[in-house]
N, C-alpha and C positions, 0 to 999 in steps of 0.2 A: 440174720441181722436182727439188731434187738427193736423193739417196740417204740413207741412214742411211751408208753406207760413204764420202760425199763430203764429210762434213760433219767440218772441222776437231776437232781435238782442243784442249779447253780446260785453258788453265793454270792452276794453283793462285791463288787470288786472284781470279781473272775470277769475273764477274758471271753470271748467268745466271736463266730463268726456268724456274721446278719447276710445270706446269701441269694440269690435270685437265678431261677433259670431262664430262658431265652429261646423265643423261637424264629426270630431273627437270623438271616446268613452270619456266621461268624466259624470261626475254625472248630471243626469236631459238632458242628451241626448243635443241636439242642444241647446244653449244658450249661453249666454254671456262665454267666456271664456280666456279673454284680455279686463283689464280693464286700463286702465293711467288714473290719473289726469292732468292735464294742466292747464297751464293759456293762456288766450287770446291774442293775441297778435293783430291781427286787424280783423274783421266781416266786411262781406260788400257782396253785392249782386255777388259780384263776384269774392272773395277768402275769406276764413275762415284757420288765420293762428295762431297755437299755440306752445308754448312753453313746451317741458317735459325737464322738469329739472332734472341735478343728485342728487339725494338722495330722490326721489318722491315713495313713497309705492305704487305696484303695484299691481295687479291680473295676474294671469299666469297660464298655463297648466305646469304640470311634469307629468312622470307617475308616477304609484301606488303607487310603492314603494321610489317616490322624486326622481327617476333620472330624468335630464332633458332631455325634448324631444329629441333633436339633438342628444344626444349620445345611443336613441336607431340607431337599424338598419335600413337601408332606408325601409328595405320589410316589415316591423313591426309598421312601426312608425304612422300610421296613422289604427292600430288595436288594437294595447298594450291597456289594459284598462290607464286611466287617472284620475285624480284627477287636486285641483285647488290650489295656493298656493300663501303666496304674500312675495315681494322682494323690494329693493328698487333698482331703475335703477342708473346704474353705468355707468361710462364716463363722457364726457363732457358735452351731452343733447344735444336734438333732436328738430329742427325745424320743421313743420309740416305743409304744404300745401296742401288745400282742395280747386279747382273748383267746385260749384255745379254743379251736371251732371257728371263729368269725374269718369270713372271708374278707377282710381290711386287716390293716394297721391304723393305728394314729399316732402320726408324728407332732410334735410342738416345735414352733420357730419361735428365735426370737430376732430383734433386731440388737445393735449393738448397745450396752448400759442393762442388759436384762430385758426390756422391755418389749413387752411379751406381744407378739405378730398374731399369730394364728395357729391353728391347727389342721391338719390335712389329713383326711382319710384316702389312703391309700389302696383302691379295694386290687385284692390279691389271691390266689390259691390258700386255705388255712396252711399253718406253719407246721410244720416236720421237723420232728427236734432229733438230734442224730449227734454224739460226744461231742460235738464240735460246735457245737451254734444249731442255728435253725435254717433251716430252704421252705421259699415256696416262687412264684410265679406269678411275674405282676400281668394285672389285667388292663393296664391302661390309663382306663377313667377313674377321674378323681373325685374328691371333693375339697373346698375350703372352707372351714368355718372361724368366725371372726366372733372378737369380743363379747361383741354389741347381740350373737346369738345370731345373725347373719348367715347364710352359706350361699354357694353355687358352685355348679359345677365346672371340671376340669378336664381338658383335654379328651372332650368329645370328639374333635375332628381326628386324632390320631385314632381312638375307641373306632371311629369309622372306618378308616384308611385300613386297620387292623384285620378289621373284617372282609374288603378288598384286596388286600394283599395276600388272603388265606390261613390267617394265623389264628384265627378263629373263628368257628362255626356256628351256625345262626343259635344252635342249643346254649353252645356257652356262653353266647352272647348276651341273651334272655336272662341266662341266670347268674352274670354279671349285672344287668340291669336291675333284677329283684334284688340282690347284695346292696347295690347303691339307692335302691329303695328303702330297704330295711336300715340302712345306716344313715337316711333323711329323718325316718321314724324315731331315729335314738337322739340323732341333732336337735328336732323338733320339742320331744320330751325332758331334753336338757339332760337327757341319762350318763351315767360315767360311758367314760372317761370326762367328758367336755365339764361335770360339773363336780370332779374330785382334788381340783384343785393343784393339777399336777404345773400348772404354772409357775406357781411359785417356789417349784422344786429347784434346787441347785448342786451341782455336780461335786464332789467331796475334791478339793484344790490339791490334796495329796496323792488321786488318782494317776498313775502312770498313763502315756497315750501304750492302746494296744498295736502289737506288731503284724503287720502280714507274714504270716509265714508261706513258705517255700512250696506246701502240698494244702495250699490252700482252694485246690479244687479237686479234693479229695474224695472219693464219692461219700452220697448221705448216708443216714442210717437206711431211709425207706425210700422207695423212688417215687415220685410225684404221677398224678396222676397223668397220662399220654391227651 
């Protein structure tokens, strides 16, 4: 299998898939279980940034019977058996921020008219780039940072329940918690991404929405860490 270092650089406009593994009950056990299309927005040895559009077909977890996750119970949510399903993403669309190395993303929201919401670090497994898009593996807890230079954190009680449920072990717990440390530290310092202005980026109107394809859980280039 080839390299994270082998794997071509994509160009703006190229397609690509934004993927997530799972360790959640769902069919065939740990695997792909969050898939987005995107398109590229710029590659470069030192940020890999892409566009999810609204109305882009996606991959999703529900449980069994299509409720969706969230509105099971926090003590349940992470045992319920699961199933996979796809949707198309709704809202305005999602910017998408990848340092090689860093254990987050940063996505940007906005509300409707452009006007720009916030920012969300995502903290995650670093990204595996593989022909296809990239995979890594969310870690739960969040963060959001606002305008005004503001933050706080996100969905701690799941980050908790996580840890209860077996999905992860008091090591990688810790060293999710130093990731969300070190990524208070960049918040704090006002360091890029938060101060490069990607706010007032906007999406090229000639962009096509990208398609899901058919072997869109195709295995990666490299397998994630166990």
């Amino acid at each position: 299998m080839p390299g994270t270092e082998d794997i071509a650089r994509w160009a703006p406009g190229d397609h690509i898939l934004w993927r997530y593994f799972g360790r959640a009950p769902h069919p065939g056990g740990r695997a792909v279980h969050i898939c987005r299309p995107v398109t590229v927005v710029r590659d470069t040895e030192e940020l890999l940034a892409v566009w999810l559009a609204p109305g882009t077909r996606c991959v999703k977890p529900v449980l069994a019977d299509g409720t969706p996750v969230h509105l099971e119970p926090l003590a349940t949510r992470y045992t319920a058996p699961r199933t996979l399903t796809t949707g198309r993403w709704s809202g305005t669309g999602v910017l998408k921020l990848a340092r090689p190395g860093d254990p987050w993303s940063v996505w940007l929201f906005w509300d409707a008219g452009w006007q720009f919401r916030s920012w969300y670090v995502n903290l995650e497994e670093p990204h595996t780039r593989w022909p296809g898009g990239v995979d890594s593996e969310d870690h739960y807890l969040d963060i959001s940072v606002y305008p005004d230079r503001s933050w706080l954190w996100r969905d701690e009680d799941e980050f908790e329940q996580a840890q209860r449920a077996g999905l992860m072990d008091a090591a990688t717990a810790e060293r999710v918690r130093a990731a969300g440390r070190a990524a208070v530290a960049a918040i704090t310092a006002w360091e890029a991404p938060f101060s490069s202005g990607w706010q007032d980026w906007r999406p090229d109107p000639g962009w096509p929405l990208p398609e899901l394809p058919a072997d869109w859980d195709r295995s990666p280039g490299r397998t994630l860490a166990s």
